[in-house]
NUFIFI-994330 format. One line per field, with one value per residue (C-alpha): residue number from 1; y negated, x, z. Coordinates in steps of 0.2 Angstrom, whole numbers, plus 5000, padded with zeros to 4 digits. Layout:
seq = [NUM/...]
north = [Y/...]
east = [X/...]
up = [Z/...]
# end
This chain:
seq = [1/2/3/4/5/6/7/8/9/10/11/12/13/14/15/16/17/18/19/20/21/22/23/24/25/26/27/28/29/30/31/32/33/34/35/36/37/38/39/40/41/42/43/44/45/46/47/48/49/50/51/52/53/54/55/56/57/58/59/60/61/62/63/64/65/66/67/68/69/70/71/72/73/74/75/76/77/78/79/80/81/82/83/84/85/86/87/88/89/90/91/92/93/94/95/96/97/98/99/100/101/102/103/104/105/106/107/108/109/110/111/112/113/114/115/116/117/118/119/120/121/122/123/124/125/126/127/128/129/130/131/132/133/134/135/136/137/138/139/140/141/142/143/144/145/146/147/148/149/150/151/152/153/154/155/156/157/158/159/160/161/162/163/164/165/166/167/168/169/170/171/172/173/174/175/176/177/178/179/180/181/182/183/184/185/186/187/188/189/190/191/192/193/194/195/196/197/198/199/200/201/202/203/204/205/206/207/208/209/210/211/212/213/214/215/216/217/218/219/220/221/222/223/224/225/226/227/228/229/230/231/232/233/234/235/236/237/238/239/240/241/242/243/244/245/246/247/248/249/250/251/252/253/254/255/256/257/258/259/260/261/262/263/264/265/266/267/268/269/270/271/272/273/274/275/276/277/278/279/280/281/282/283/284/285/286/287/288/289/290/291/292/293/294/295/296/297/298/299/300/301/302/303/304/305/306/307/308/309/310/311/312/313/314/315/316/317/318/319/320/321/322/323/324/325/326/327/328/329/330/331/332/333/334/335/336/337/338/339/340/341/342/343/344/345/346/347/348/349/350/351/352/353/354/355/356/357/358/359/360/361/362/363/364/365/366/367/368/369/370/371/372/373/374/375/376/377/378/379/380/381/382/383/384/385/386/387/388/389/390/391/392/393/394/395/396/397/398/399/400/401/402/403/404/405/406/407/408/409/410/411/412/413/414/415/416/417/418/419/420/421/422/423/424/425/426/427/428/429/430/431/432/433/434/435/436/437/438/439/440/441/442/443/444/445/446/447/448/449/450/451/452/453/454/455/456/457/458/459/460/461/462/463/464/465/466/467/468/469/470/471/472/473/474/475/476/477/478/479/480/481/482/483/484/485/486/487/488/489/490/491/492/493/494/495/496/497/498/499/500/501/502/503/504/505/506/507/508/509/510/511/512/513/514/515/516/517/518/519/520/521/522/523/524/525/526/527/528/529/530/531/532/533/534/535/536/537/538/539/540/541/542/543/544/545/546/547/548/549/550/551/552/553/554/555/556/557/558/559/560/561/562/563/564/565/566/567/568/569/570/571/572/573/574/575/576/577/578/579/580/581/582/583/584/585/586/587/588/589/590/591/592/593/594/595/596/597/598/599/600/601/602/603/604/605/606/607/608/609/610/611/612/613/614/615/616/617/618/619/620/621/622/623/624/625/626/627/628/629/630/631/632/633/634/635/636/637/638/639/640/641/642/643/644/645/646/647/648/649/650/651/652/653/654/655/656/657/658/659/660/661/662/663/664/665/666/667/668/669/670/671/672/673/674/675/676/677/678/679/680/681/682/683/684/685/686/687/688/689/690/691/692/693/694/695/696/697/698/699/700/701/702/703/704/705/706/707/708/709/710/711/712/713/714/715/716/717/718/719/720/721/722/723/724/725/726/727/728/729/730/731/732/733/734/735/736/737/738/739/740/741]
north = [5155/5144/5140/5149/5165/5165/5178/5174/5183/5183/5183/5186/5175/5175/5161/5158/5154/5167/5167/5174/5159/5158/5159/5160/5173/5169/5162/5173/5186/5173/5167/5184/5188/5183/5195/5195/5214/5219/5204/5211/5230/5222/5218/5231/5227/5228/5223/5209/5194/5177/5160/5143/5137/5118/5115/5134/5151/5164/5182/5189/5204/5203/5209/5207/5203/5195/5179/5171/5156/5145/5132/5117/5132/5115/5112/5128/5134/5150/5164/5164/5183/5198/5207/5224/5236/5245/5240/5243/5247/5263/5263/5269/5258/5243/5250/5250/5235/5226/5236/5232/5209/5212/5218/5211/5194/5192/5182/5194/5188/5190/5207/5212/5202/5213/5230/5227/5232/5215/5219/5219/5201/5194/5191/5207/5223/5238/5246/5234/5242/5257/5268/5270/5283/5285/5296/5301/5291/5295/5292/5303/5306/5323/5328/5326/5310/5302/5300/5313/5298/5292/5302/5292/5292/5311/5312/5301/5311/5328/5320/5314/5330/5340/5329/5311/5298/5283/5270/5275/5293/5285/5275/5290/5296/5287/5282/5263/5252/5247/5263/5265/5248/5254/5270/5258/5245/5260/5266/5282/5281/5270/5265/5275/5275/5292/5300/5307/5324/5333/5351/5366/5367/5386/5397/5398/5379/5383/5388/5401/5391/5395/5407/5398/5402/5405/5385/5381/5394/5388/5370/5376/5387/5373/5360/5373/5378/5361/5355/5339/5323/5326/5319/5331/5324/5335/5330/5337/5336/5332/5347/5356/5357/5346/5345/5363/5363/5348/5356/5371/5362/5352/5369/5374/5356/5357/5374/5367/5354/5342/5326/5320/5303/5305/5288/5285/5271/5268/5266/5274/5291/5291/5299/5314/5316/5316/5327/5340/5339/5341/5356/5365/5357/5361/5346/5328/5318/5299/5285/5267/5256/5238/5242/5248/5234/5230/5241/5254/5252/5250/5268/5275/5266/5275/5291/5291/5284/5298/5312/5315/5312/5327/5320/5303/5299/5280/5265/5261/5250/5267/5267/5256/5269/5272/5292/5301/5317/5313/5328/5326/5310/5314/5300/5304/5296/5289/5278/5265/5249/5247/5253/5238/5223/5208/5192/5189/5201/5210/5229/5245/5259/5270/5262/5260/5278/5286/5275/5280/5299/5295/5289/5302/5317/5324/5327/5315/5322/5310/5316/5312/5316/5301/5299/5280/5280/5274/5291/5300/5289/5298/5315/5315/5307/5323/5309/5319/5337/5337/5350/5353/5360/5361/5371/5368/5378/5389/5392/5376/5369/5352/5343/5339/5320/5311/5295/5285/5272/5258/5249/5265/5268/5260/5255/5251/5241/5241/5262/5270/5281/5296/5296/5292/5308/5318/5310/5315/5334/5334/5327/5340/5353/5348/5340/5322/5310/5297/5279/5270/5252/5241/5226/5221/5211/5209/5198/5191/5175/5165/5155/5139/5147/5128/5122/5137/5131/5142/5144/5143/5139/5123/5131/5144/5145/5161/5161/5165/5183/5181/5194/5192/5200/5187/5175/5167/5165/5170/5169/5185/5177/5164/5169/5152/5154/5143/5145/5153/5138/5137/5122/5120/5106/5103/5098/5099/5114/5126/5140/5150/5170/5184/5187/5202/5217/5223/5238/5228/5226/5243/5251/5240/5245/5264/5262/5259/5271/5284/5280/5297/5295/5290/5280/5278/5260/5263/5245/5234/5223/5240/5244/5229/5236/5249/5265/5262/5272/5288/5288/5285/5300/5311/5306/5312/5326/5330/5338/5334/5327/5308/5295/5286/5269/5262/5253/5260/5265/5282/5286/5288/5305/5311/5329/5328/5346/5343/5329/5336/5320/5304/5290/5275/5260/5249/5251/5234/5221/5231/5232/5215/5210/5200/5211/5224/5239/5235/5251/5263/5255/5259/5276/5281/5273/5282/5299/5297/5295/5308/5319/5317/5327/5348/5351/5362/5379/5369/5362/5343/5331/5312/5301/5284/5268/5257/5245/5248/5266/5265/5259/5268/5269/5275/5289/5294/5294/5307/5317/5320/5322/5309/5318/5312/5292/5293/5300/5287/5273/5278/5277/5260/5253/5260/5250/5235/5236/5235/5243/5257/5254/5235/5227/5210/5200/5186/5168/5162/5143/5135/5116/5105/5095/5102/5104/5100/5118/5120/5107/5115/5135/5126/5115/5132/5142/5133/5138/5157/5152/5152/5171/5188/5199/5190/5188/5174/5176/5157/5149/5149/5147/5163/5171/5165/5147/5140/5150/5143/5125/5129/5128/5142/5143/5160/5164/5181/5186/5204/5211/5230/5232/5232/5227/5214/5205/5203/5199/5183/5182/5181/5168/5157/5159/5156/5137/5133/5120/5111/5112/5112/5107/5101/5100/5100/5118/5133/5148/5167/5182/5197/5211/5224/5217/5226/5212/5199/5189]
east = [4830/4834/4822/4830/4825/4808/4796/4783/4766/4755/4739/4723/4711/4690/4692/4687/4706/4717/4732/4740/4743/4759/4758/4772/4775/4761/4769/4766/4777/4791/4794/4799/4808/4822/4828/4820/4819/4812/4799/4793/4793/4778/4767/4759/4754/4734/4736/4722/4726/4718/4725/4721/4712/4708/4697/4691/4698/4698/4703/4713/4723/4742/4749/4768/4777/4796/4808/4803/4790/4787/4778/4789/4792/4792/4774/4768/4756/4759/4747/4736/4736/4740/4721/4725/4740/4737/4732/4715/4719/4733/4742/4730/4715/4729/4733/4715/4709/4726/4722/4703/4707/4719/4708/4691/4699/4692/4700/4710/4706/4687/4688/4699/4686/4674/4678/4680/4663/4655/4660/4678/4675/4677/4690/4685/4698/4694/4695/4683/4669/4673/4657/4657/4651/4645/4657/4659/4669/4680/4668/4654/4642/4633/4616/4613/4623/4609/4589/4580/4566/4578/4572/4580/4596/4596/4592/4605/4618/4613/4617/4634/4638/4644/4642/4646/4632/4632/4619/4608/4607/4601/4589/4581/4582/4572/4584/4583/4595/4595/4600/4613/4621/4619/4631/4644/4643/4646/4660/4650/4653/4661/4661/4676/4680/4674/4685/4680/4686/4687/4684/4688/4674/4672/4661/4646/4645/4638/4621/4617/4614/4601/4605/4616/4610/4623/4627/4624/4638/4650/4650/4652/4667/4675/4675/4681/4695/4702/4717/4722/4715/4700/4683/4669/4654/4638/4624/4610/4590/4580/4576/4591/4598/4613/4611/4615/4629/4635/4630/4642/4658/4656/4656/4673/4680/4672/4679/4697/4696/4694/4681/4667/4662/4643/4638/4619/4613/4599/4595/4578/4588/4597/4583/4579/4596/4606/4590/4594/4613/4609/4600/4614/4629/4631/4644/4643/4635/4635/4627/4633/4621/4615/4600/4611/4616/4635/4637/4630/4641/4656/4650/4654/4667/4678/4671/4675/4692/4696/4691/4676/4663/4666/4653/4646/4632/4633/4629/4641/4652/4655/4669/4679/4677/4693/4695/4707/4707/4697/4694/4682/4669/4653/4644/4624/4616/4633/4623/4612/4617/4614/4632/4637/4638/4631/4636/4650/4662/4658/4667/4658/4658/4662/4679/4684/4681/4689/4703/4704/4704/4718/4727/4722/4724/4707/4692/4678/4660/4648/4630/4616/4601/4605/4623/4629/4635/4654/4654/4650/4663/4675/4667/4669/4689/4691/4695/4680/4678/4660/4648/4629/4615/4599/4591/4577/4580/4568/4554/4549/4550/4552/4536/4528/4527/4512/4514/4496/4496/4484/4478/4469/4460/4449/4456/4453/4462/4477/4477/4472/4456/4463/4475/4463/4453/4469/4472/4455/4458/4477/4468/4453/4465/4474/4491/4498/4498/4512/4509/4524/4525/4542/4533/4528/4515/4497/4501/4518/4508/4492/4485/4472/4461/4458/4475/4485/4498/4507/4512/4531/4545/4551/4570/4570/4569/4555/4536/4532/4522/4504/4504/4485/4488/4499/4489/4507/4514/4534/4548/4558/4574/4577/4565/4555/4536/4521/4502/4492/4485/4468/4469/4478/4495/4492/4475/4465/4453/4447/4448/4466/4464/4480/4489/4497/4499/4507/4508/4498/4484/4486/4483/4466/4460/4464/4452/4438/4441/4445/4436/4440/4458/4472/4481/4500/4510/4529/4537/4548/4533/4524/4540/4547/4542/4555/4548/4535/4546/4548/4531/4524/4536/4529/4512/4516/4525/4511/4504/4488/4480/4484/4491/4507/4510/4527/4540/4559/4563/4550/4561/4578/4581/4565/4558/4540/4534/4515/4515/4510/4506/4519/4511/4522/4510/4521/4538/4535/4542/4560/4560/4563/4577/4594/4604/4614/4611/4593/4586/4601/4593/4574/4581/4588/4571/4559/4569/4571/4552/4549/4559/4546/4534/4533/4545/4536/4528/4514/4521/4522/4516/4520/4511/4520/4508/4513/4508/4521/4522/4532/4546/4564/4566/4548/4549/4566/4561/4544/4552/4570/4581/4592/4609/4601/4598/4613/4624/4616/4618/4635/4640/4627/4641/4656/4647/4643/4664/4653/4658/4664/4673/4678/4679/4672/4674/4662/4665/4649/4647/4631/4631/4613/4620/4611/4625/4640/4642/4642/4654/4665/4666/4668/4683/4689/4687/4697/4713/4710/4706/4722/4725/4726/4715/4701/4682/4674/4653/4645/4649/4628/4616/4612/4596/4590/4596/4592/4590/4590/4589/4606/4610/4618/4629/4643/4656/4659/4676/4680/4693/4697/4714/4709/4725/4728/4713/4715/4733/4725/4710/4723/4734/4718/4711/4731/4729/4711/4716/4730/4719/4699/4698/4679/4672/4654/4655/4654/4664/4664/4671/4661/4673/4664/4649/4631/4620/4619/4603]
up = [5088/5072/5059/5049/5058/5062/5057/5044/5045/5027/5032/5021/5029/5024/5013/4992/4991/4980/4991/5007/5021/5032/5051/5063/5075/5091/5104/5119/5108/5105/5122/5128/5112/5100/5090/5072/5068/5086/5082/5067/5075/5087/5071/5059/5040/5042/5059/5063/5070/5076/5068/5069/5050/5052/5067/5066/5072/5059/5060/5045/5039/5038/5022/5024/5038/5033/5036/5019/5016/5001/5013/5023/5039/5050/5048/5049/5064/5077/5074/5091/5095/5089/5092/5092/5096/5080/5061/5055/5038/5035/5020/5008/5014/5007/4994/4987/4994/4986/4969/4970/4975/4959/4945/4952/4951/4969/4982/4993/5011/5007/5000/5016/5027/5016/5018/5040/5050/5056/5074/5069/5061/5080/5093/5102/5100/5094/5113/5118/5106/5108/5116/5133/5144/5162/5171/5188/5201/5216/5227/5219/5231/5237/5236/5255/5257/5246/5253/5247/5242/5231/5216/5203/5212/5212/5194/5188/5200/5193/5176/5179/5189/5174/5158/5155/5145/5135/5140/5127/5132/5149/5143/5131/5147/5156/5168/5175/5173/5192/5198/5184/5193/5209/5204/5197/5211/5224/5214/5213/5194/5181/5162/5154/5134/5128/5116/5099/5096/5081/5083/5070/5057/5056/5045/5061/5057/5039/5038/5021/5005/4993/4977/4963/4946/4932/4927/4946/4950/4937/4941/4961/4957/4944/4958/4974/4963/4962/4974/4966/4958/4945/4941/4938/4931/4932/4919/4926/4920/4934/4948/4940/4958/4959/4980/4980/4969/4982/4997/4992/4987/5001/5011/5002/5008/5026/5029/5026/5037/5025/5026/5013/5007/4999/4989/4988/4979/4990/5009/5006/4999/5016/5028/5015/5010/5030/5036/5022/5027/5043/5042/5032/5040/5059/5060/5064/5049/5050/5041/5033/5025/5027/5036/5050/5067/5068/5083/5074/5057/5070/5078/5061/5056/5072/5070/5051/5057/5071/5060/5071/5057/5045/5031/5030/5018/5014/5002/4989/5003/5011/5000/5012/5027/5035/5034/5042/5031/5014/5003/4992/4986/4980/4969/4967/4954/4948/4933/4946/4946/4964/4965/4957/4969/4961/4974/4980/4980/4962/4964/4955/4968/4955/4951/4967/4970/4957/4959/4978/4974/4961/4977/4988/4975/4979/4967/4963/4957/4948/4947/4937/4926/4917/4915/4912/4894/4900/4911/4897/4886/4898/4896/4877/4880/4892/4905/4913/4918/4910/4919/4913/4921/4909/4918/4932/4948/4954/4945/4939/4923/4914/4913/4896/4889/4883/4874/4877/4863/4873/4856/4851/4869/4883/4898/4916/4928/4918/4917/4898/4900/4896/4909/4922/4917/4918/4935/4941/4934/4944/4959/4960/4957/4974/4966/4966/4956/4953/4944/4942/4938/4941/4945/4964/4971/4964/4947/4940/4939/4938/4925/4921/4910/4904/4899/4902/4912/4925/4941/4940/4953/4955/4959/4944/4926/4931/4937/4956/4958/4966/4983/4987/5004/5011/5000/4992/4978/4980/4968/4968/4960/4974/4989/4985/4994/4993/4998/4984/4972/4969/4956/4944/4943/4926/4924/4940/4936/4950/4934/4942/4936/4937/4923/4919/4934/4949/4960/4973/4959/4955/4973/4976/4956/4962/4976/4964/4955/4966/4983/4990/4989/4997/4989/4995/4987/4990/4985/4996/5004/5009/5018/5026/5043/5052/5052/5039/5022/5034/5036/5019/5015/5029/5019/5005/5008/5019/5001/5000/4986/4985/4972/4974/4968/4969/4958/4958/4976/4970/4954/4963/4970/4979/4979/4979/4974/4975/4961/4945/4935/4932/4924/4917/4917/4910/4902/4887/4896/4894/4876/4870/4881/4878/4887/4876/4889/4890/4880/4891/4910/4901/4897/4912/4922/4911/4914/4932/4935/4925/4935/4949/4940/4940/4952/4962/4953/4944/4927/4926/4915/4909/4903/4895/4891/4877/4867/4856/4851/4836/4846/4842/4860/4864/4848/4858/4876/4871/4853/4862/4877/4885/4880/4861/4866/4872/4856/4844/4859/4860/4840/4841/4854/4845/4827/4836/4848/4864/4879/4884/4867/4872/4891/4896/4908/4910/4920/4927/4932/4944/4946/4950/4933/4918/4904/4915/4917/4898/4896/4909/4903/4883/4891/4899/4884/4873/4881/4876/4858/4851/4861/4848/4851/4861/4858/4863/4868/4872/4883/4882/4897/4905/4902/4920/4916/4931/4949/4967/4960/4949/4931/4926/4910/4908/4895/4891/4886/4875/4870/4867/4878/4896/4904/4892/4896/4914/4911/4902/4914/4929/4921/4920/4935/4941/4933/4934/4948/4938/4919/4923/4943/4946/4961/4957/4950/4958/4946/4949/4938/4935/4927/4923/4922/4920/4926/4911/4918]
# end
């Protein structure tokens, strides 16, 4: 074979470099064959495959298999192996992830690397991880050929006799691993690949719904009439039964053999949300989310992939889920931001999703109490089919709003007193009570009393929160912790007091007030340990009277029906803010915890503390609805050219040198200057200056034509080596972005 005719492989390999690299063919392939066209036959595009990367050994994708390189074709290296017979990504999977590299600005081998389960990150082959199952073997033995002593032996043979298990279904039960390795070491069974296989979903599977009323019935029948590509987005008040209208287009879609992608934008929304799926839906349901193992995310991976799993309920990285016969993706709660990945990698769920069903010419249905104002942007374009449920289901009604002015009252323990008496009232009536407060831990900081000096991080531009039962002080931007101080750095004194409150503080104040009460705190330090969210859950919806503390994993999706009484402790601190969709993210908080309340058959209430009640945004939250914020947010936006009227793009720099990052994003910017049509925003230092130890300067870059902004984006990022190369700074792009801290 000539140099001329080898065959190049372009691989995306998991490194921050935006390019493919050249491999040759591996060289177990070419020693047994010459021709060209056969040799590229043996390889796939999306194919994974081992190569050498310095002194490492990487595993990337390859993108495009040909005879063409622009590198010296004498230097280049052979691929080591070819890891499986078949590609991991299929055609649409490339298409995405291709599009998604492209207008993320992200470097492609790390958003390929990103989308593969970690167990796929390895040398090992896809058969290889596949589950296993017990199976008889040739040699299965009778019951009299085995001692009749040997109980364990005759249990495990009476298994095998009919069905095959994994090991896990062994071990749940109870069967020892010993005597599992004495039927394999007899050949009286073996470890075979158990195939997935997809049955007929058929109308026995579905389990009766509960009654649609009118607008429920109208949104159900406008999705379940659709065959092709369109978004659906369904702005729903709180309690207004948006499960239900999912449940039953999911029905229509299951019933046609179809498979169902449902984003969640919380782990914690997962148990509630598979169990109540479950219960409907006699078909398999899996999971994906980070709380998962690899071999767990791997399990799902193939069953998403073989068709097996028919609906899969996932975090926003479920989007990347190889399914062989997508019908239908369901976004809830389409406005969090924890669909947004901030690090790394910085797609939108959203996007992705709609730009995948585009593809795939299959609906999309975005649902939310508080739509984000770019989905409702849409909605008024008619991008978006827009469907509204204002209504409650059932018998319960939208709860009533108090605002509780804490200049004009008494207060204890951080609690106005006239919302304590209504707590007490709710609570010897039998109800809940909900107090939410986004701030864990027992105080955001101490203070000397003497000199006022506080206790901040020595790696962040923030202060560190005291937790008084671990007795530390932690910062939550970079993880920092150090054992609580009990004098003070700045001038000696033993005088250290709290400042300010936390749901920690809250939950020991609650048991002085209320000594005869349980009091349940729901924030991530309450549960860190497996098991414990479930079972603050079962608690609370055990139903009896009780109060629940918890910060914003209790305002996202939760049916509680027993609490009567929502009380906002805290909502100041998002007022004054630097960040444009500061008063839209307060908004959609405030409305979502309010949904908590009434949504059983006792009418709710909320009460909102401030110190601020003349506040625009407080005078909307309690005089108006959230469909009213966002009309004059939206003309505010259109006034002011923010987005959704405009795009931005924003280049974020991090160095350990204080201005060099400054320096570096002004250098960068001037290139753009002299560009029509741009907007340049700083380069300034980001509200969070320094984090982890880095300074951290951005430069945000408008302009009101989308594609002609990343066509300049791209271009830069194209030449940054050869104009603005520094190796002291670390750069990322964040299209899109909704996190300006």
């Amino acid at each position: 074979m000539t140099l001329f005719s080898q065959v190049i492989l372009h691989v995306a390999l998991p490194v921050p470099l935006r390019r493919l690299f050249d491999y040759l063919m591996p060289a177990a392939l070419t020693a047994n064959e010459d021709n060209v066209e056969r040799l590229k036959n043996l390889v796939s595009i999306g194919q994974r495959v081992s190569v050498p990367f310095g002194r490492q050994t990487l595993i990337g994708i390859v993108i495009a298999v040909d005879t063409n390189t622009d590198q010296n074709i004498a230097k280049l290296k052979a691929a080591n192996d070819l890891i499986d017979n078949e590609p991991s990504f299929d055609d649409s999977q490339l298409t995405l992830l291709n599009w998604a590299a492209d207008y993320y600005q992200h470097p492609i081998g790390d958003v390929f690397s990103m989308a593969l389960p970690g167990a796929l990150r390895s040398i090992k082959t896809i058969d290889e991880q596949l589950p296993k199952t017990l199976q008889k073997g040739d040699k299965f033995p009778s019951a009299d050929e085995l001692s009749k002593n040997a109980k364990q032996l005759h249990k495990l043979r009476d298994l095998l006799a009919n069905n095959a298990y994994t090991r896990s279904e062994l071990t749940e039960l109870e069967v020892p691993s010993t005597t599992i390795k004495k039927f394999v070491d007899q050949n009286w069974a073996q470890w075979a690949t158990c195939g997935q296989n997809t049955s007929k979903v058929e109308t026995q599977h579905v389990n009766e719904g509960l009654s649609l009323n009118t607008e429920q019935a109208i949104a159900v029948a406008a999705i379940n009439a659709v065959d092709h590509h369109q978004c659906f987005l369904i702005d729903g008040v709180t309690g207004s039964g948006k499960t239900e209208v999912y449940l039953q287009a999911i029905e229509h879609r299951l019933l046609n053999q179809w498979q169902v992608l449902v984003c969640v934008p919380e782990i914690g929304l997962t148990p509630q949300t598979i169990a109540r799926f479950k219960q409907r839906f006699n078909v398999p349901v899996a999971l994906w989310h980070s709380g998962m193992t690899d071999k767990q995310r791997f399990d799902t991976w193939q069953q998403t992939r073989s068709g097996h799993a028919r609906i899969v309920i996932a975090t926003r990285s479920g989007i990347f889920l190889p399914f062989k016969s997508l019908g239908m993706i369901i976004i809830d709660e389409e406005h969090d931001a924890s669909f947004k990945q901030q690090d790394g990698f910085k797609y939108h769920c959203r996007s992705l999703a709609l730009y995948r069903a585009h593809q795939a010419g299959i609906p999309v249905v975005l649902g939310s109490a508080t739509p984000s104002l770019e989905s409702l942007y849409n909605a008024e374009q008619g991008k978006f089919s827009y469907l509204q449920l204002q209504k409650r289901a059932g018998n319960s009604q939208l709860p009533t709003t108090h605002l509780l002015d804490l200049n004009r009252c008494q207060s204890q323990a951080s609690l106005g007193q006239p919302l304590i008496d209504e707590m007490a009232k709710q609570i010897n009536n039998g109800q809940q009570v909900m107090l939410f407060i986004n701030r864990r831990g027992f105080a955001p900081v101490l203070m000397c009393e003497e000199c006022h000096w506080l206790t901040e991080c020595s790696r962040c531009s923030s202060f560190t929160t005291y937790h008084k039962g671990s007795n530390l002080l932690i910062c939550h931007h970079c993880g920092f912790q150090h054992p609580t101080l009990h004098q003070c750095l700045g001038c000696g004194s033993t005088r250290m007091t709290p400042v300010g409150v936390g749901t920690e503080q809250i939950e020991t104040n609650l048991a002085t007030l209320f000594p005869n009460v349980d009091v349940v705190r729901l924030d991530r330090d309450s549960t860190s340990k497996k098991g414990e969210f479930d079972n603050k859950l079962n608690q609370i919806n055990s139903g009896k009277p009780m109060i629940i503390v918890g910060t914003q994993m209790i305002a996202k999706g939760h049916h509680f029906p027993n609490v009567s009484l929502v009380g906002i402790v805290d909502v100041d601190g998002a007022l004054f803010s630097s960040d444009f969709r500061a008063a839209e993210k307060l908004s959609q908080l405030v409305v979502q915890v309010a949904g908590r309340a009434g949504r059983g058959s006792v009418k709710g209430q909320v009460w909102l503390q401030t110190k601020f009640p003349e506040h625009p945004v407080i005078q909307d939250l309690v005089n108006n609805e959230y469909k009213d914020f966002a009309k004059f947010a939206l003309s505010e936006r259109k006034m002011l050219n923010l987005p959704p009227y405009s795009h931005h793009i924003v280049i974020r720099a991090e160095t350990t040198v204080p201005n060099l990052g400054l320096e570096w994003l002004s250098n960068l910017s001037n290139y753009l200057h002299d560009y029509e049509g741009l907007l340049m925003l700083g380069p300034t230092p980001a509200p969070m200056t320094r984090k982890a130890g880095k300074f951290r300067h951005m430069l945000t870059i408008q302009s009101q034509s989308r594609p002609y902004l990343h066509k300049l984006v791209n271009w830069l990022l194209e030449n940054l080596d050869t104009i603005q190369k520094d190796n002291r700074i670390r750069w990322s792009v964040d299209v899109d972005p909704i996190d300006l801290s």
